[in-house]
C-alpha positions as CSV (number, residue, x, y, z in Angstrom):
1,X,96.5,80.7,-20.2
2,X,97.6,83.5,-17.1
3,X,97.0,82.2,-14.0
4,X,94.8,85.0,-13.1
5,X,92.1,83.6,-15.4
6,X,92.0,80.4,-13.2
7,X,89.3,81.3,-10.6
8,X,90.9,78.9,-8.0
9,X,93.9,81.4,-7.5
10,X,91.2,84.8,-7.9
11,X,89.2,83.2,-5.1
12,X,92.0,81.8,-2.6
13,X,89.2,82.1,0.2
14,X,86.9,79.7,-1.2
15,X,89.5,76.5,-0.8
16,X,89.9,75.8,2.9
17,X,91.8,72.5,2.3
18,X,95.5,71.6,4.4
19,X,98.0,71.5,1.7
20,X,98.5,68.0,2.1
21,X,95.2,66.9,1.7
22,X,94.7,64.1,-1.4
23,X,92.3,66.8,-2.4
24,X,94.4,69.5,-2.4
25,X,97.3,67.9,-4.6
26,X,94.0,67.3,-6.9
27,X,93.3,70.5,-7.5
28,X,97.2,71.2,-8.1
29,X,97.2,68.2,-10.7
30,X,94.0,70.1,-12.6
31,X,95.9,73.3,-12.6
32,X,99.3,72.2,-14.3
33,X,97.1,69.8,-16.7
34,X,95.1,72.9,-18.0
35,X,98.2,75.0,-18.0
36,X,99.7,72.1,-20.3
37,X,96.8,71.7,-22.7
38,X,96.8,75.3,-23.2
39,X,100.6,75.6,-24.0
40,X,100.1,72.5,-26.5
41,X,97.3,73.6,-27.9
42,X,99.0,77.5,-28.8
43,X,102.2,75.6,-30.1
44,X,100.0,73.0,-32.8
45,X,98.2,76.4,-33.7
46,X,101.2,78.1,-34.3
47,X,102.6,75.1,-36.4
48,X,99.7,74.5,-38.5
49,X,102.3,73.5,-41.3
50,X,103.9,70.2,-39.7
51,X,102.6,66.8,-41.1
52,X,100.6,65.0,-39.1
53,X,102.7,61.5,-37.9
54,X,102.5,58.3,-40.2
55,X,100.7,55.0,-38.6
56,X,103.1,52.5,-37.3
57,X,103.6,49.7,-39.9
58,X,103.9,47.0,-37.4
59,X,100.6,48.2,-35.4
60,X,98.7,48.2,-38.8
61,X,99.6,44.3,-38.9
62,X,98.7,43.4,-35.5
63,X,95.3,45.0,-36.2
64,X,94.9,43.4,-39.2
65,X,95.5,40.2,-37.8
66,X,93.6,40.6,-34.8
67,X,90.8,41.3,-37.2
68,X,91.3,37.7,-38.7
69,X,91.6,35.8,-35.7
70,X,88.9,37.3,-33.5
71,X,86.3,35.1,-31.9
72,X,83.3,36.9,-32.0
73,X,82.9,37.7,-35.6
74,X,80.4,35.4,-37.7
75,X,81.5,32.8,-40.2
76,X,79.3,32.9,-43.3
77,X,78.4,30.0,-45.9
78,X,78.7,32.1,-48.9
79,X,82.8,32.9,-47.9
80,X,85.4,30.8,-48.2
81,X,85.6,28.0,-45.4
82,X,88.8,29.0,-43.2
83,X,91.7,26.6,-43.4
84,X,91.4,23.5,-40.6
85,X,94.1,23.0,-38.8
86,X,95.0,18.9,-37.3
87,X,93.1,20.2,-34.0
88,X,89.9,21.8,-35.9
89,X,87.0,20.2,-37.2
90,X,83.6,22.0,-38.9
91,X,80.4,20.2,-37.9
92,X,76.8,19.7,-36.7
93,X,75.4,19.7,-33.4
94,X,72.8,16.6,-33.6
95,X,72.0,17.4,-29.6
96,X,72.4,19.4,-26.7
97,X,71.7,18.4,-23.2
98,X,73.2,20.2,-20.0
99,X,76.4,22.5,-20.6
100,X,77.5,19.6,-23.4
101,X,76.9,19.4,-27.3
102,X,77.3,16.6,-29.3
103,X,78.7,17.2,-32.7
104,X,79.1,15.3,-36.0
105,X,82.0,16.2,-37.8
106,X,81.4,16.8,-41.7
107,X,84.9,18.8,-42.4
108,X,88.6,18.4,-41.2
109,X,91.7,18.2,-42.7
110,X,92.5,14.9,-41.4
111,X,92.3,11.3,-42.6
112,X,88.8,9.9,-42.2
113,X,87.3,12.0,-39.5
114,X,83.4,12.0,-41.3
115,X,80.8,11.2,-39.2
116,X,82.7,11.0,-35.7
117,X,81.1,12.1,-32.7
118,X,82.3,14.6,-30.4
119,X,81.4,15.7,-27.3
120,X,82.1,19.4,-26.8
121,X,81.9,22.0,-24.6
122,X,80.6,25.8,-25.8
123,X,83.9,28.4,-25.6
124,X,83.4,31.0,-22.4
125,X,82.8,34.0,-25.3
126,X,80.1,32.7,-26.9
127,X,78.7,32.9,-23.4
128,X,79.0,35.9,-22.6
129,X,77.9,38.0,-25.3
130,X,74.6,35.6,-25.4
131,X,75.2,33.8,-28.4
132,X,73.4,30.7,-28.2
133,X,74.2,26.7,-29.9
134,X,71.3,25.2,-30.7
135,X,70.8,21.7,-32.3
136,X,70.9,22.0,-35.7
137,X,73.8,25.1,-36.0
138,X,77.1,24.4,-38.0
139,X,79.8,25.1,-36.0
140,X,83.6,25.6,-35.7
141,X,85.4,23.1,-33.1
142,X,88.9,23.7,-31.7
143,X,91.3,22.2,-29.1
144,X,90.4,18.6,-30.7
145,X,91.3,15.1,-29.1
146,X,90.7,12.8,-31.2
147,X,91.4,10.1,-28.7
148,X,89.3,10.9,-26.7
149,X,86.6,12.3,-28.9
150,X,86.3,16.2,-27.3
151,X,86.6,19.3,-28.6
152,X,85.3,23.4,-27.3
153,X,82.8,24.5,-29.7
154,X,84.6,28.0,-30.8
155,X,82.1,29.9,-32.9
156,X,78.7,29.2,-34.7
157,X,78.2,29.3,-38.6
158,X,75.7,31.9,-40.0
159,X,72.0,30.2,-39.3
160,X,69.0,30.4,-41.9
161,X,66.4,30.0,-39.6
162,X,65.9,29.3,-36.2
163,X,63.0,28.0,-34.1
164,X,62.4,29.4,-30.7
165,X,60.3,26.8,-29.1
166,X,61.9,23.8,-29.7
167,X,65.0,25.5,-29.8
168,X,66.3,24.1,-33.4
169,X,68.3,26.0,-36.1
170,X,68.3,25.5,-40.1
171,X,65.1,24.0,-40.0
172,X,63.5,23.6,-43.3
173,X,60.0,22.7,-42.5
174,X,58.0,21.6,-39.4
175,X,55.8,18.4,-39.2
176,X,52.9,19.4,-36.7
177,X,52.1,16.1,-35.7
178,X,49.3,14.9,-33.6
179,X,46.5,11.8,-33.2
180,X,43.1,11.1,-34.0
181,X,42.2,9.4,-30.6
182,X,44.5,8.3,-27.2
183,X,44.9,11.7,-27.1
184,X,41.3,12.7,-28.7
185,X,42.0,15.3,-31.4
186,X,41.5,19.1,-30.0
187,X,40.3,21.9,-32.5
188,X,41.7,24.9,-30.0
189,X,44.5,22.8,-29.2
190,X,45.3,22.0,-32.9
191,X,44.8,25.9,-33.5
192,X,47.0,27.1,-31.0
193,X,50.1,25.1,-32.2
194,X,49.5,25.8,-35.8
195,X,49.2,29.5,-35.0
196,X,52.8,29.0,-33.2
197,X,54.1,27.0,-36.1
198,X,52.2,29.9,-38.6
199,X,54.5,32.4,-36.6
200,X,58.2,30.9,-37.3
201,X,57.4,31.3,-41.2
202,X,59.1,28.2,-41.9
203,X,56.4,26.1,-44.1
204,X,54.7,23.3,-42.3
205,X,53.0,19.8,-42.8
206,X,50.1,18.9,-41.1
207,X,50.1,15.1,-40.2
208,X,47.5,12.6,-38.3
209,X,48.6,9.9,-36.9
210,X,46.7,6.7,-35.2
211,X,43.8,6.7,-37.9
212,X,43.3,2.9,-37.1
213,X,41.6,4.1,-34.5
214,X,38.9,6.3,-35.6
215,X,36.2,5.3,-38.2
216,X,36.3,6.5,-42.2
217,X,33.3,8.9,-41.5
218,X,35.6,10.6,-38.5
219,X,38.8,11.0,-40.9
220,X,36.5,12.2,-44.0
221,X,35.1,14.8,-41.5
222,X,37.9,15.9,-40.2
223,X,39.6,16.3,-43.4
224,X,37.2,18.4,-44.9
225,X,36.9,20.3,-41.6
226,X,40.7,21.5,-42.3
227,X,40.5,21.7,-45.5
228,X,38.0,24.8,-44.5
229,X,40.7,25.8,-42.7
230,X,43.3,25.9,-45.2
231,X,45.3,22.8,-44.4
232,X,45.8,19.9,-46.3
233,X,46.4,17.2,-43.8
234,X,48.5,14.1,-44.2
235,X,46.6,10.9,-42.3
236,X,49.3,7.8,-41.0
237,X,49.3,4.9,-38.8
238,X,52.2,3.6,-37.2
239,X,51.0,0.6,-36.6
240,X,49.3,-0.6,-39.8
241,X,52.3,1.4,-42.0
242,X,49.4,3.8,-43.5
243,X,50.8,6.8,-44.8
244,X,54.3,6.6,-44.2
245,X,55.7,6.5,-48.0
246,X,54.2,9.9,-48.2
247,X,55.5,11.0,-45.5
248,X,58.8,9.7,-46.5
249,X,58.7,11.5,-49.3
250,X,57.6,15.0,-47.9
251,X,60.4,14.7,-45.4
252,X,63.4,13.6,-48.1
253,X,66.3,16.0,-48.0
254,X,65.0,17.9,-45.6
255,X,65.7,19.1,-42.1
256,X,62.4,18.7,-40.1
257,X,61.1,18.7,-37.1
258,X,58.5,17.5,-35.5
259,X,55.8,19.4,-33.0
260,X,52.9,18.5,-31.0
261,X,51.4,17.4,-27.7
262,X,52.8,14.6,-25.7
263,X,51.5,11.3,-26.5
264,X,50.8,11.6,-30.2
265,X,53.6,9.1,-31.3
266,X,56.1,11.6,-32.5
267,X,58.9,8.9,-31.4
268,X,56.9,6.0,-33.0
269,X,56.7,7.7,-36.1
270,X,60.1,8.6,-36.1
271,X,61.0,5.1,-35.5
272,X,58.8,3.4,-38.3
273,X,60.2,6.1,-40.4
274,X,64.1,5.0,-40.3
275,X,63.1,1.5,-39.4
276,X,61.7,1.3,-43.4
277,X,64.8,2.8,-44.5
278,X,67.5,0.5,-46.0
279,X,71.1,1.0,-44.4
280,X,74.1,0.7,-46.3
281,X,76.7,-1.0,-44.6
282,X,79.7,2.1,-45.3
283,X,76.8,3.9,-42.3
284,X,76.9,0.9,-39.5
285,X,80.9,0.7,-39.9
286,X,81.4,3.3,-37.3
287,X,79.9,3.0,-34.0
288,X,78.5,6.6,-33.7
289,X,76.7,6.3,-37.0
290,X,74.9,3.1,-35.9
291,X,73.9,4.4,-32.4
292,X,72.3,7.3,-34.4
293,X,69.9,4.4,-36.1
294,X,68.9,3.4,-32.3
295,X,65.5,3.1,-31.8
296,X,63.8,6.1,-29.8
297,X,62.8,5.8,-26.5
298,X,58.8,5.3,-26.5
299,X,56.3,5.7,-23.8
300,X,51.8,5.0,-23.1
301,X,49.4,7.3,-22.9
302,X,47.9,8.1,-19.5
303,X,45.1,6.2,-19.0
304,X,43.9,8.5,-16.1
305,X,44.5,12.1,-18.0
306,X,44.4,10.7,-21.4
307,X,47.4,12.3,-22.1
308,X,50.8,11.5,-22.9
309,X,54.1,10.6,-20.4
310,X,57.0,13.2,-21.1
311,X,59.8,10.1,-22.5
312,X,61.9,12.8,-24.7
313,X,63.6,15.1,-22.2
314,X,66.0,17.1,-24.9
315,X,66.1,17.8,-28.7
316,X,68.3,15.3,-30.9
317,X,68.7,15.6,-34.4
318,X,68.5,11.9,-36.1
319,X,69.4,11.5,-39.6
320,X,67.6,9.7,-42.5
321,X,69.7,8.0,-44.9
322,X,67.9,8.6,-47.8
323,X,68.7,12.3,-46.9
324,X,67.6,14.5,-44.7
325,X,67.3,14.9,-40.8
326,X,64.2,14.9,-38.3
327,X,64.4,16.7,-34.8
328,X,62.8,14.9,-32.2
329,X,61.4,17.2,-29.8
330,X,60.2,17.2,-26.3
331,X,56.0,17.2,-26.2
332,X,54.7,20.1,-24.4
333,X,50.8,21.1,-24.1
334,X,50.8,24.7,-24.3
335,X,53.1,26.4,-26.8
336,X,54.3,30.1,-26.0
337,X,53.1,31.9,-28.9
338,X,55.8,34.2,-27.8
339,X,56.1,35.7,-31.2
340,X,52.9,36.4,-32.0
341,X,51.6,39.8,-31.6
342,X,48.1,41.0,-31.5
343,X,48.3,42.3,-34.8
344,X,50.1,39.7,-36.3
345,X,48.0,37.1,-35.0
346,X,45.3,37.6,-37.7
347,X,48.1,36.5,-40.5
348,X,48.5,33.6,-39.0
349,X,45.2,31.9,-39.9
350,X,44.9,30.8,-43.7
351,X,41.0,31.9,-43.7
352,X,41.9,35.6,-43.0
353,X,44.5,35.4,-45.4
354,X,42.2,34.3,-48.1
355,X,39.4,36.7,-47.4
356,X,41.9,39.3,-47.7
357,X,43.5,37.9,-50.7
358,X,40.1,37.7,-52.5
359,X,39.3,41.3,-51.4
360,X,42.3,43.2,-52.9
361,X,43.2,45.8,-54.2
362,X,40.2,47.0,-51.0
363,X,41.8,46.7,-47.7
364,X,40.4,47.5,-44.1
365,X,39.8,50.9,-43.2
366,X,42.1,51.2,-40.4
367,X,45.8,49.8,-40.5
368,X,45.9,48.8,-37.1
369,X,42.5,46.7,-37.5
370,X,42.4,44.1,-35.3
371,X,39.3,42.5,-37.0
372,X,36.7,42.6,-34.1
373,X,33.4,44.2,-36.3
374,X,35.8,48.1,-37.2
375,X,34.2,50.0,-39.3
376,X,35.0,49.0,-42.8
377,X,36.6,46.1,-41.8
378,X,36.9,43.5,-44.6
379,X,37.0,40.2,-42.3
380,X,33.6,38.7,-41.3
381,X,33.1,36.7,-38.4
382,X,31.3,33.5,-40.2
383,X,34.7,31.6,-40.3
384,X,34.8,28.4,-37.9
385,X,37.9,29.6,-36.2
386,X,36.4,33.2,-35.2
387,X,36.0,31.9,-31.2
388,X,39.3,30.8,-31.5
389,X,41.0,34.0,-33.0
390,X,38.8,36.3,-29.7
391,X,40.6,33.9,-27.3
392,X,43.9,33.9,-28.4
393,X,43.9,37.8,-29.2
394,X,42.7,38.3,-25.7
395,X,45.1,36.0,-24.2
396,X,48.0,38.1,-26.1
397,X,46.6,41.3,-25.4
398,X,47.2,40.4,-21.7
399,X,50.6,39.3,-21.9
400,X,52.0,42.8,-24.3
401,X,50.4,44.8,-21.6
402,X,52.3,43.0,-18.7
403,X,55.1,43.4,-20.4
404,X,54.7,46.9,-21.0
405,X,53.8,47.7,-17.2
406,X,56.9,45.6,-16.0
407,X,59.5,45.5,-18.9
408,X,58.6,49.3,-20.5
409,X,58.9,49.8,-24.4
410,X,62.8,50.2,-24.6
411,X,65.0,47.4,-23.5
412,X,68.7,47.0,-23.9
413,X,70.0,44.0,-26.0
414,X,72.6,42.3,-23.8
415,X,74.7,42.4,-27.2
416,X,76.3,45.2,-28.9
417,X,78.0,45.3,-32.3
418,X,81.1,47.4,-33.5
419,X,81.7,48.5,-36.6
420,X,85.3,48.6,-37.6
421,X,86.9,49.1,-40.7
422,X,85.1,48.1,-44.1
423,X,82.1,48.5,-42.1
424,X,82.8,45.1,-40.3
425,X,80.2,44.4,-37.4
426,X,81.5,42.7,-35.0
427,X,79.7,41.3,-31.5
428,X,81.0,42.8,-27.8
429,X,79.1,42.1,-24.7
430,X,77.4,44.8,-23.2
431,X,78.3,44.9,-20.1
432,X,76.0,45.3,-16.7
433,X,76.4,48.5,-15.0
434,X,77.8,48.2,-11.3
435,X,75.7,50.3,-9.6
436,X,77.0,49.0,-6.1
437,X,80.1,50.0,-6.2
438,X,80.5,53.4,-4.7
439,X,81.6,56.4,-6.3
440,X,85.8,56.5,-7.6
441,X,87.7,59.5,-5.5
442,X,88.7,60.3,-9.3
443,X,85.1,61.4,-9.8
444,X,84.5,62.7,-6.4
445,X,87.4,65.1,-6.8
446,X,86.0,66.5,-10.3
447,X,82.6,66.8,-8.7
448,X,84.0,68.9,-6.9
449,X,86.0,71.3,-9.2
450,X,82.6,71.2,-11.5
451,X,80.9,72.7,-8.0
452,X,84.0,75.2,-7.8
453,X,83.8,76.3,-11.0
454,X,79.8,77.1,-10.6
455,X,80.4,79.3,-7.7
456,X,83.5,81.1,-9.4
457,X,80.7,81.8,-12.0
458,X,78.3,83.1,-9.9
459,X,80.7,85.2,-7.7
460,X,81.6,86.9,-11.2
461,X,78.1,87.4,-11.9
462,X,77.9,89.0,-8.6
463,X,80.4,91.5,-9.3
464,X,79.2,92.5,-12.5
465,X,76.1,93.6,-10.8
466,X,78.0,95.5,-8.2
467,X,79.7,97.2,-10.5
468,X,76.5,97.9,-13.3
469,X,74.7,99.5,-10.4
C-alpha cells in the first residue's frame, strides 16, 4: 500500500499531537501494522501454490486430552462409567444442607466402600457456571479421604427429572400427601398443590392420611368428590396402620417424594413406613446405614392456627430396604406454581383434559384459548373446580405480566455451551459484563483513528465537489 493512500500523511494538519505523546506512537504503531498486513497479504497472493502448514502432532494430543479430562462436560448413564481411581468414588447425594452434601457411595474401585457416607463439598466450577447438586443427583467425587470420610463433589451425572420445588432430582413419582382433619382438608389448597405437582409431569399419588379421625360418610364423600376430579386417592392412618401395605407397595422400587402442607404427618408416615420394614442385619453392620433407619424428627399441630410446626428444615433422601427411596421434604403452605403458565394451566386439571379428550378430533376455535366462555370454545364451566381454575389463572396472569414489565421477554442464561469437535457441547460460564470499569487507552486510541478516518472521508468528499463544480 503507498503511503500516499494513508490519509494521516495527506492530511499532516489534522494531527496536532507532540511526537512523544503515547498517542502519537499509536498512530505510528497503526501505520507500520497496515503497511505489514498489506506486504503479507500481496506475498500469500503471489504464492497461492505453497501448502498450507501441517497441525502440530503434539498440540493435537494435548487437545485431545484436555477434551477427556475437562470438568464441565456431562457424564451420561448410557456411556461407559470412567475408570475410578483409589481417590474417586461415584455416588448419591441423600441430603444437602448449607454449602455441604452428604453422599452414599454406590461405586469405587476399592475394597468394601458401599454404603459409606461422605461429607463433601461442591467443586468451585460447578459453581460458577450455575450447575446445581440437588438431593437425589449421581455424582462424581474426587480428592477422597477415606479416614476421614470427605471428598469435593467434581461433576454431576446426567439427571432424568428434576423437581423445582422441593428441589429433588431422578424422582420417579410424587406422593401428595395431606390429612383429613388437624389440619381440616382444603379443596383450593388441595388444588393448588396438585396443579404444581400436575406441572413437573412426573406421575403422582394422591394419599389421605389421619382417616381415624373423620367419620365413614366424610371419607366416602370425599372420595367420590375426587374421583369427579380425576384422582383416585389412597386413604391411611398412621396410627391405626390403615393403608400402609398399599402404600408400601405403590412406593416399592421407587424414588418418591413426598409434598404437602405442614402438619399432615409426612414424617409419621415416613416413619411407620420403614418402621414395618424388616432389616437385614448385612444393612445395620455399618454405622451410616443404621443412622439412615433413624426415626424422623416429628412435631404437633398448632392448636392456635390449626396448622402445622415447620420440624423438617432440609430435604433428605431415606432409603427403603425393600427398594426404593422416599424424600422427606420441608412443608410449605403455598407452592410456587412457578412453572405453570396461563396457558398451560388448563392441562393441568384431569376434568379439562377429559372434556377435551372426549371431544376430539373438534378442538377450540382459537389456539390460544384460555377457556373463559371464547367463542367456540369446547370447555364448559359446570365442572366443580371452574372457581378454582378463574383464581389461579388470574393469580398467574399477574405474575407473567410483572415479569414482563421488570424482567422483559429476552433474558440471558448465565450458561453458555460450546461446541467443539464431533459436535461436543460443552458448558462455559458466561461471564458478567464489567461495565464500571472505564474505558482501555487501547480502545480510546482506535476511537480515535475510527473518528480520523471519518473526517479524512469527508475532506475527500469535499474536494470532489470542489473540483465537479
Amino acid at each position: 500500500m503507498p503511503i500516499s493512500s494513508l490519509s494521516i500523511f495527506r492530511h499532516p494538519t489534522t494531527v496536532l499531537l507532540p511526537s512523544t505523546s503515547p498517542l502519537s506512537a499509536a498512530l505510528l504503531r497503526h501505520v507500520s501494522h497496515r503497511l505489514r498486513f498489506s506486504a503479507t497479504t500481496a506475498a500469500a497472493r503471489e504464492n497461492l501454490d505453497v501448502p498450507p502448514r501441517k497441525p502440530n502432532k503434539n498440540l493435537l494430543k494435548a487437545k485431545d486430552s484436555v477434551k477427556e479430562l475437562s470438568s464441565l462436560s456431562r457424564l451420561s448413564p448410557s456411556q461407559a462409567r470412567p475408570t475410578l481411581l483409589p481417590s474417586q468414588a461415584i455416588g448419591l447425594v441423600s441430603s444437602a444442607q448449607a454449602n455441604f452434601m452428604r453422599v452414599i457411595v454406590e461405586e469405587s474401585s476399592i475394597e468394601n466402600p458401599i454404603g459409606v457416607e461422605l461429607l463433601c463439598v461442591v467443586r468451585a466450577v460447578l459453581k460458577k457456571i450455575r450447575r446445581r447438586v440437588l438431593v437425589g443427583d449421581k455424582v462424581l467425587v474426587g480428592s477422597v479421604d477415606w479416614v476421614d470420610r470427605r471428598g469435593m463433589i467434581e461433576d454431576v451425572l446426567e439427571r432424568k427429572l428434576e423437581v423445582a420445588d422441593p428441589p429433588v432430582a431422578n424422582v420417579d413419582q410424587l406422593l401428595v400427601l395431606f390429612s383429613m382433619d388437624q389440619p381440616k382438608l382444603e379443596p383450593f389448597s388441595l388444588t393448588r398443590f396438585l396443579v404444581e405437582a400436575e406441572s413437573t409431569g412426573i406421575p403422582l399419588t394422591l394419599g389421605l392420611n389421619k382417616v381415624e379421625l373423620v367419620e365413614e360418610e366424610t371419607l366416602l364423600a370425599w372420595k367420590a368428590r375426587l374421583r369427579a376430579w380425576g384422582y383416585e386417592p389412597l386413604f391411611c392412618s398412621v396410627d391405626s396402620k390403615y393403608g400402609l401395605n398399599t402404600l408400601v407397595d405403590t412406593l416399592k422400587e421407587q424414588t418418591t417424594v413426598i409434598v404437602g402442607p405442614s402438619g399432615v404427618g409426612k414424617s409419621s408416615l415416613i416413619n411407620a413406613l420403614r418402621s414395618n420394614q424388616p432389616v437385614s442385619d448385612e444393612w445395620l453392620e455399618q454405622s451410616e446405614v443404621r443412622k439412615w433407619f433413624e426415626d424422623q424428627r416429628v412435631g404437633e399441630v398448632s392448636m392456635r392456627s390449626g396448622r402445622g410446626k415447620h420440624t423438617t428444615r432440609h430435604v433428605s433422601l431415606l432409603p427403603l430396604t425393600g427398594g426404593g427411596y422416599l424424600a422427606d421434604t420441608p412443608g410449605f403452605n403455598q407452592p410456587s406454581l412457578i412453572k405453570v403458565t396461563k396457558r398451560s394451566l388448563a392441562h393441568m386439571f384431569p376434568e379439562v383434559r377429559q372434556m377435551l379428550n372426549a371431544s376430539e378430533p373438534s378442538k377450540c376455535s382459537f389456539n390460544d384459548c384460555l377457556h373463559l366462555g371464547e367463542p367456540g370454545c369446547l370447555v364448559k364451566g359446570d365442572w366443580e373446580r371452574y372457581p378454582y381454575y378463574l383464581q389461579l389463572l388470574d393469580e398467574i396472569k399477574i405474575r407473567e405480566e410483572f415479569l414482563l414489565r421488570t424482567l422483559g421477554t429476552k433474558r440471558e442464561s448465565d450458561v453458555r455451551y460450546k461446541v467443539g469437535d464431533m459436535g461436543v457441547r460443552q458448558a462455559e460460564p458466561r461471564l458478567e459484563l464489567k461495565k464500571h470499569r472505564r474505558q482501555s487507552r487501547k480502545s480510546l486510541n482506535q476511537s480515535i483513528l475510527d473518528e480520523l478516518d471519518e473526517l479524512d472521508e469527508a475532506d475527500d468528499f469535499t474536494d470532489i465537489e470542489e473540483h465537479a463544480s
